[in-house]
VEXPA-955611 format. One record per residue: x, y, z of N, C-alpha, C in turn; residue number from 0; residue in three letters. Coordinates in steps of 0.001 Angstrom, whole numbers, plus 500000, padded with zeros to 6 digits. Layout:
BEGIN
REC  n.X  n.Y  n.Z  ca.X  ca.Y  ca.Z  c.X  c.Y  c.Z  nr  rest
REC  X  Y  Z  X  Y  Z  X  Y  Z  NUM  ALA
...
//
This chain:
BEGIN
REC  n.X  n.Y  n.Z  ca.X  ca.Y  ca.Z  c.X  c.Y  c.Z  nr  rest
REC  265893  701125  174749  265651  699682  174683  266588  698951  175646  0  UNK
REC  265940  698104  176558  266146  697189  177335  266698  696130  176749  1  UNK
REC  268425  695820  176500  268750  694565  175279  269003  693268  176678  2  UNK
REC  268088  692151  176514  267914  691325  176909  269274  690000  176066  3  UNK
REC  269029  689880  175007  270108  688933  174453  270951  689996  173125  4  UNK
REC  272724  689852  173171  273175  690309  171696  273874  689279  171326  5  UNK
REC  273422  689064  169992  274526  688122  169425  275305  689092  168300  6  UNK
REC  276714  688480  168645  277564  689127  167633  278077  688263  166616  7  UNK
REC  277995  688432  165301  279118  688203  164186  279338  686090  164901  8  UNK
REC  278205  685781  165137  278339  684350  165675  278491  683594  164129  9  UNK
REC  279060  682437  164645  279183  681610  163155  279596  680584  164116  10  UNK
REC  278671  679704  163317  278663  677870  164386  278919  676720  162863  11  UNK
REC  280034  676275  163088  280201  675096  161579  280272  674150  162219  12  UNK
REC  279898  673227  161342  279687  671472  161565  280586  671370  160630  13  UNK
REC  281679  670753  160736  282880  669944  159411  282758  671819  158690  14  UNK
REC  282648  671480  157709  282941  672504  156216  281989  673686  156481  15  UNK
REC  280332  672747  156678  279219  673747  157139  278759  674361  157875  16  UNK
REC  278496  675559  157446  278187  676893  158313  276509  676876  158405  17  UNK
REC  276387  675939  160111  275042  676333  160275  274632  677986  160594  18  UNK
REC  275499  678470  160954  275202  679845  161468  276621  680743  160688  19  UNK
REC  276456  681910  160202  277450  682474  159314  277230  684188  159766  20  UNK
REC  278060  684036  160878  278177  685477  161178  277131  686447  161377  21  UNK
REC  276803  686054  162250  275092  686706  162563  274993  687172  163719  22  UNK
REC  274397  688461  163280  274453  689856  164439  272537  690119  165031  23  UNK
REC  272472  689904  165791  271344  690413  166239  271005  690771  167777  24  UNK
REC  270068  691471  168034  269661  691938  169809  268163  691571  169731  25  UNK
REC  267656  691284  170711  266541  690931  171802  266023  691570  172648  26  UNK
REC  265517  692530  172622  264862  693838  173493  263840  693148  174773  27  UNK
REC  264805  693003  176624  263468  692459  177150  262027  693130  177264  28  UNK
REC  261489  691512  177506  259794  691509  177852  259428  691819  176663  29  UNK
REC  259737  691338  175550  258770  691207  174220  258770  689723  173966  30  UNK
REC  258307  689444  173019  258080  688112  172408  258700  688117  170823  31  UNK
REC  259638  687509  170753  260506  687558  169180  260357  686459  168727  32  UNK
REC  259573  686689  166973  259602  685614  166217  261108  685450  165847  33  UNK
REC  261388  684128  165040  261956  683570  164574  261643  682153  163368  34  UNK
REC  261270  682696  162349  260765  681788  160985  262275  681769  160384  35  UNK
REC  261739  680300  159885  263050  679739  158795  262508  678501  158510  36  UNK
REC  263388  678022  157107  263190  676146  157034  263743  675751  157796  37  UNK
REC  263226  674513  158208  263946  672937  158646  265434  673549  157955  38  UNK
REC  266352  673339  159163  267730  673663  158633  268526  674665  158168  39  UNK
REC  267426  675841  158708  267684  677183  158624  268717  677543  159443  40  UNK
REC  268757  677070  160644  269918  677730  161411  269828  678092  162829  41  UNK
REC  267790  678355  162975  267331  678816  164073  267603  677807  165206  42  UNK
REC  267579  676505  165056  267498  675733  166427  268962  675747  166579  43  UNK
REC  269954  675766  166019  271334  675854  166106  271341  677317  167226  44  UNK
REC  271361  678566  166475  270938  679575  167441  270307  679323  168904  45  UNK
REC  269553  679214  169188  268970  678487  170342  269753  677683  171145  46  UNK
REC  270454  676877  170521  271105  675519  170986  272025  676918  171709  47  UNK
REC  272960  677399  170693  273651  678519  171162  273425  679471  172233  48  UNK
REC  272554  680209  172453  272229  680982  173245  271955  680207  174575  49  UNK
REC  271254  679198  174703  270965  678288  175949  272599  677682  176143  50  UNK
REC  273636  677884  175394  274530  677020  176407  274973  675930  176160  51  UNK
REC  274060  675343  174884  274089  673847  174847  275420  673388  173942  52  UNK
REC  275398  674786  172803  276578  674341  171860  277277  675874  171823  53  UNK
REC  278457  675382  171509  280083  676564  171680  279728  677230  170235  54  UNK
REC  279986  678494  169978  279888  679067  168735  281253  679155  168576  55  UNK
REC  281167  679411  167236  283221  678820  166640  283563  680290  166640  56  UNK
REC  282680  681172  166153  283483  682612  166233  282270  683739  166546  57  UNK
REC  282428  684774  167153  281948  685796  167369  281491  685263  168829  58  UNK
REC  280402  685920  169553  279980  686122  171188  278301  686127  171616  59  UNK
REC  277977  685323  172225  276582  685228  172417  276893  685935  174242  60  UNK
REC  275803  686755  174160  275409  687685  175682  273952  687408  175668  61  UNK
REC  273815  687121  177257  272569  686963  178061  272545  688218  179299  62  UNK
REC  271694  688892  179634  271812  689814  180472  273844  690605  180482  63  UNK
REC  273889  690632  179612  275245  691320  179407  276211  690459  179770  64  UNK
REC  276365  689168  180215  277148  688045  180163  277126  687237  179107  65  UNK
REC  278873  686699  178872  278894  686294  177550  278815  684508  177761  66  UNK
REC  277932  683706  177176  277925  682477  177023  279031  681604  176607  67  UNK
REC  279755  681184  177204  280560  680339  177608  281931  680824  178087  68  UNK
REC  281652  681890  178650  282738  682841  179072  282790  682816  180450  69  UNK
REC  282195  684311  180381  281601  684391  181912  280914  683748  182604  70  UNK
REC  279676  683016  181687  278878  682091  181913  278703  680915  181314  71  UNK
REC  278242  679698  181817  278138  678202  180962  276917  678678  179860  72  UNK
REC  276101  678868  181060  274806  679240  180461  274081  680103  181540  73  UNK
REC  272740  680814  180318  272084  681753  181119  271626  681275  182669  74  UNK
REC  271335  682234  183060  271405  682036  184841  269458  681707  185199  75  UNK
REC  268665  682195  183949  267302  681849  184421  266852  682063  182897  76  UNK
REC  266567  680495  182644  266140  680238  181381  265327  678737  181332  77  UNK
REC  264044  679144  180424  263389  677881  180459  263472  677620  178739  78  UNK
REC  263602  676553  178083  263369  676065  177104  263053  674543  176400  79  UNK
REC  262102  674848  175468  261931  673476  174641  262415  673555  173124  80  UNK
REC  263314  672644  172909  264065  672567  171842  263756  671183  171780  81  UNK
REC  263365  670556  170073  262978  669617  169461  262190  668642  170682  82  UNK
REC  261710  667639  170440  260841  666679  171371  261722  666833  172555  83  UNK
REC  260328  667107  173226  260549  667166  175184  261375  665363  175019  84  UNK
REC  262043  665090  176177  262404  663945  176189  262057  663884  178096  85  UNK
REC  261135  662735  178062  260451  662582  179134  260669  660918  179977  86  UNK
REC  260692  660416  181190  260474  659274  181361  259764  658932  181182  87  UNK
REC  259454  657674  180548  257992  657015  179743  257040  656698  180629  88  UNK
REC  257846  655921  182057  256825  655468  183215  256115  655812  184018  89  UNK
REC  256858  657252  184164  256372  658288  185135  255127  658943  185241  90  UNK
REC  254272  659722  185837  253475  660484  185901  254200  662455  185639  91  UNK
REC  253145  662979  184914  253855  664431  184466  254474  664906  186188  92  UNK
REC  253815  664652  187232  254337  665387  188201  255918  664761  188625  93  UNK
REC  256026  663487  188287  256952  662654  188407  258302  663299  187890  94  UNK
REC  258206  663253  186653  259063  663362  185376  259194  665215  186081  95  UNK
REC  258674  666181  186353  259295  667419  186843  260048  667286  188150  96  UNK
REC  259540  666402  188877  260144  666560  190200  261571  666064  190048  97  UNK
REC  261063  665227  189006  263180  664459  188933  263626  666082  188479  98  UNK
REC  263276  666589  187245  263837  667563  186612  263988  668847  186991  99  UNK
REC  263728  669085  188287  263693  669920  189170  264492  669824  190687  100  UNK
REC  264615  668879  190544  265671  667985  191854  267000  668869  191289  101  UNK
REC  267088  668715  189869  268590  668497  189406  269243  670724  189861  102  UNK
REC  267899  671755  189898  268113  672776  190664  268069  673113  191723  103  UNK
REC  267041  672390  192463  266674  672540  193935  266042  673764  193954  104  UNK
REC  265646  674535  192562  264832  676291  193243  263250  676007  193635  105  UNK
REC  262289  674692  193264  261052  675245  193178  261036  673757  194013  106  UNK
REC  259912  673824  195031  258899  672935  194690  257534  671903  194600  107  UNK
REC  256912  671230  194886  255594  670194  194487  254720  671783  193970  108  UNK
REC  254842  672643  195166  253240  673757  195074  253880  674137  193383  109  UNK
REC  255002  674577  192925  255319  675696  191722  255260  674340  190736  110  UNK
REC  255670  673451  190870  255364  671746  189561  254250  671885  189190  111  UNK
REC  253041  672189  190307  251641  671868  190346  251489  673156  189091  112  UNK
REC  251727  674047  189861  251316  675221  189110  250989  675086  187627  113  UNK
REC  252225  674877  187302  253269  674388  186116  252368  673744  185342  114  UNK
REC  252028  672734  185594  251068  671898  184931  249980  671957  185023  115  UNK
REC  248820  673106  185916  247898  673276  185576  247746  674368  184483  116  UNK
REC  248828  675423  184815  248977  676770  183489  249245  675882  181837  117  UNK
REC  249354  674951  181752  249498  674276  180705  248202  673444  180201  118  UNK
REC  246949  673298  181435  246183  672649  180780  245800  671277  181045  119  UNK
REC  247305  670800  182192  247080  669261  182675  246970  669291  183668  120  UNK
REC  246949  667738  184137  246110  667869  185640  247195  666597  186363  121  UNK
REC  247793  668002  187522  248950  667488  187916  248733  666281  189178  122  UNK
REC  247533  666356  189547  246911  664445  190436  246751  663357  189352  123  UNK
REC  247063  663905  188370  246681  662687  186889  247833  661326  187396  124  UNK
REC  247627  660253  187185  248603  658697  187540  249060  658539  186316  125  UNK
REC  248446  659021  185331  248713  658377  183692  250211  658213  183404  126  UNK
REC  250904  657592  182725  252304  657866  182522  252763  658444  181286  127  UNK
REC  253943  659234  181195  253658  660402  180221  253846  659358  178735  128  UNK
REC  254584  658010  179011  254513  656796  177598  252922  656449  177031  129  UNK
REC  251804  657438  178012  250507  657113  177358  250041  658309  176832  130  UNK
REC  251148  659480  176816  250723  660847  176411  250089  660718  174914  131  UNK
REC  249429  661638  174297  249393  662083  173100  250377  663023  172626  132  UNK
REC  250875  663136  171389  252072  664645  171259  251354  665994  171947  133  UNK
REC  250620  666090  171580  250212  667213  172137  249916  667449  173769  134  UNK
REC  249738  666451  174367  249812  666383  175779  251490  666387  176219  135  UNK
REC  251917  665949  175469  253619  665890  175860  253981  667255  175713  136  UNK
REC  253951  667692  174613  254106  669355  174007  253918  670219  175032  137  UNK
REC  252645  669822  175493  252025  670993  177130  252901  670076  178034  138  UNK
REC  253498  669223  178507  254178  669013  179469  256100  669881  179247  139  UNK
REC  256015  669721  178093  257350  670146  177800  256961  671573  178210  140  UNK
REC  256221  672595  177931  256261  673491  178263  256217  674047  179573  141  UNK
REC  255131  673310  180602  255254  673119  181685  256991  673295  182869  142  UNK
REC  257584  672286  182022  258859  671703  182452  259731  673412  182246  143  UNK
REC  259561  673701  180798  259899  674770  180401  259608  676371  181691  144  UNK
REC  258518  676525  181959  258351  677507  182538  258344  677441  184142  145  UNK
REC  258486  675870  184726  258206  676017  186269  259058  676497  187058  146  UNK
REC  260171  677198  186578  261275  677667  187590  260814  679450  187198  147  UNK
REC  260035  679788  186294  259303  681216  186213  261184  681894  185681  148  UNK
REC  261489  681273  184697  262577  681930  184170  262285  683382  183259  149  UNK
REC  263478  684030  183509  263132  685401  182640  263290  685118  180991  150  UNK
REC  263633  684602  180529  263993  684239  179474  263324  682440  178853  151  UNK
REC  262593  682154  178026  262001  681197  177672  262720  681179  175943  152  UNK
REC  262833  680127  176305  263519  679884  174103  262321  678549  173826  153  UNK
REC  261531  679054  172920  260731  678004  172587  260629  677800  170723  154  UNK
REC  261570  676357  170721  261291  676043  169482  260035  674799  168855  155  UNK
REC  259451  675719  168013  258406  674936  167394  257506  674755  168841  156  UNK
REC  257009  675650  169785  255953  675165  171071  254977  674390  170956  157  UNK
REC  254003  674913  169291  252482  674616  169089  252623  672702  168487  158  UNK
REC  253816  672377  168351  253777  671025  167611  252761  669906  168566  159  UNK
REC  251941  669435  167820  251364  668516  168205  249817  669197  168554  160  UNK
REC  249801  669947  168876  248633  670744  169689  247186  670915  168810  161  UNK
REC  246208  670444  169217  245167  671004  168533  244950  672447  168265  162  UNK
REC  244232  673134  167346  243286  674035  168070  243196  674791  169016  163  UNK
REC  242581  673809  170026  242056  674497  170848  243635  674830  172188  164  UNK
REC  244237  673458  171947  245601  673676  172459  246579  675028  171654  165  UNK
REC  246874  675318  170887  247088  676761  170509  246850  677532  171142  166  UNK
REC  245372  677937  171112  244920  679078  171486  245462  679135  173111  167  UNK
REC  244944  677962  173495  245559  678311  175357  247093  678559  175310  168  UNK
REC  247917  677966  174564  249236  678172  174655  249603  679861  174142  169  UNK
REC  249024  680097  173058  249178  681429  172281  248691  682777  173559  170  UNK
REC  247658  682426  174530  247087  683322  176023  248036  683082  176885  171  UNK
REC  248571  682049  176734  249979  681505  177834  251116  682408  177831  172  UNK
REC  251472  682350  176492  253189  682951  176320  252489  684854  176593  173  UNK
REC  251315  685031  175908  251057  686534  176064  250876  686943  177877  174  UNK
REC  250367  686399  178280  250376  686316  179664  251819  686183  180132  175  UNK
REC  252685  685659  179889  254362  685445  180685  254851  686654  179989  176  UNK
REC  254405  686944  178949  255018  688491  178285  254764  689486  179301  177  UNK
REC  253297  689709  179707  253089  690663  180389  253865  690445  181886  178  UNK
REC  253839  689604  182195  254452  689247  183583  256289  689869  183541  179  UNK
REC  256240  690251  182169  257750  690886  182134  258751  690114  181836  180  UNK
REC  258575  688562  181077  259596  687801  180913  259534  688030  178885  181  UNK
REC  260868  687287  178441  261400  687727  177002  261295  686632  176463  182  UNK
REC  260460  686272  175750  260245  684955  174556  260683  685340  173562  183  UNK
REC  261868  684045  173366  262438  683784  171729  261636  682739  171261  184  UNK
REC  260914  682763  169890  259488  681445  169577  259999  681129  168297  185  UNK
REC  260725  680058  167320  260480  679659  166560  259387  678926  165720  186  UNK
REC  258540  679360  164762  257391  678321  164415  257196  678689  162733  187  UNK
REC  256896  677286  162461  256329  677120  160775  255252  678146  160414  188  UNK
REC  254555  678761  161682  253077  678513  161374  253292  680304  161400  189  UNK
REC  252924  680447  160450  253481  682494  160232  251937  683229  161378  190  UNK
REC  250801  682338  161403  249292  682856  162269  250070  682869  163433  191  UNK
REC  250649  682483  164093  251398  681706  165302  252438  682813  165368  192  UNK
REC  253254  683800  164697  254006  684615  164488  253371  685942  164764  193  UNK
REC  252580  686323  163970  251719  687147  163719  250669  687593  165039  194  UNK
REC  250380  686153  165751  249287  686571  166956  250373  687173  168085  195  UNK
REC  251500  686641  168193  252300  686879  169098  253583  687932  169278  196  UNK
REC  253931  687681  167894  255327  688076  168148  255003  689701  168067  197  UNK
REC  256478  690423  168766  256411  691926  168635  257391  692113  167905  198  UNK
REC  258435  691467  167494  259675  691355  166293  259790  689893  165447  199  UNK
REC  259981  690189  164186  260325  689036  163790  261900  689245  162902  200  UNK
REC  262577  687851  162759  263384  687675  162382  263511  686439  161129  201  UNK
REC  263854  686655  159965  263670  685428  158971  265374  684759  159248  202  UNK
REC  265449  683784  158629  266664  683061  158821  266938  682279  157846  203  UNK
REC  267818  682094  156715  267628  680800  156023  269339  680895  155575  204  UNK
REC  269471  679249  155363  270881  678819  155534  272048  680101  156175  205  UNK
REC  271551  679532  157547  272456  680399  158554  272563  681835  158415  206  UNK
REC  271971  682834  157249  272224  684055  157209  270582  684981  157766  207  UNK
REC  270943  685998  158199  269712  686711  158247  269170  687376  157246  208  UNK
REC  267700  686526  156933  267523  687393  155524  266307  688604  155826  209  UNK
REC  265909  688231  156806  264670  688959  157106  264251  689589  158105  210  UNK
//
């Protein structure tokens, strides 16, 4: 096994509370790993963690065998959506990537375009994303998420907002970036959504691994 992410013996507290309590796990690349829990389970904390965003108080988060906030700030090629995309309201979807893509300089208009047609939208659209529907935002967040073709994608809660028929294209989406050889971490409520995708799952509840 190919270990793509290890977390060790991590434990992340807020004041007194232990969102995360010493929790050991690995990530085998180019699979797709569930991750189920409640609201407040622990998982988006994790995430937050592994992307970089927040310091774990004890134990060691590794990305390609580099340790997060050590060796590295954060992973070196990673796309993710964690809680609501946060978008400029005025902009057009091609708009709102190009700023957010400025800020790397690796990709760009032809790989934006891409981006947003593999999602379903239509990147000559003028509309501004303050006239989106959630679920049109949802596919833009993901968009945003995958246009730098990172090896590593952390997607919490992806399907929110999405019809139907938006699922299903998203659920052919992530299986398609699987095969392409990249490693999805997927948090979701929805256990069908687990089940169509994932090749491991992991349960989580108040910060411990129960499952």
């Amino acid at each position: 096994m190919e270990e793509k992410i290890r977390i060790e013996n991590v434990t992340k507290k807020f004041g007194s509370y232990a969102a995360l309590d010493g929790i050991s796990l690995s990530f085998e690349k180019g699979k797709i790993h569930g991750m189920i829990g409640r609201n407040g389970s622990g998982k988006t904390v994790l995430f937050k963690c592994i992307c970089g965003f927040l310091r774990v108080d004890d134990g060691a988060v590794f990305v390609d065998g580099k340790q997060i906030g050590k060796e590295i700030e954060a992973p070196e090629s990673i796309g993710a959506i964690i809680e609501t995309p946060g978008f400029l309201p005025g902009y057009s979807a091609r708009q709102n990537l190009q700023f957010l893509a400025g800020i790397r300089r690796k990709i760009g208009k032809k790989e934006i375009d891409a981006a947003i047609r593999k999602v379903g939208l239509d990147p000559e659209a003028k509309k501004h994303v303050g006239k989106y529907s959630l679920g049109m935002r949802q596919r833009l967040g993901i968009a945003q998420a995958i246009m730098e073709e990172p090896s590593l994608l952390i997607l919490d809660e992806p399907m929110n907002g999405l019809d139907n028929q938006g699922v299903q294209e998203m659920r052919q989406l992530f299986l398609k970036l699987k095969d392409e050889g990249k490693t999805i971490l997927l948090a979701s409520h929805n256990r069908e959504d687990i089940a169509a995708l994932c090749d491991t799952t992991v349960e989580i509840d108040r910060g411990k691994i129960v499952g």
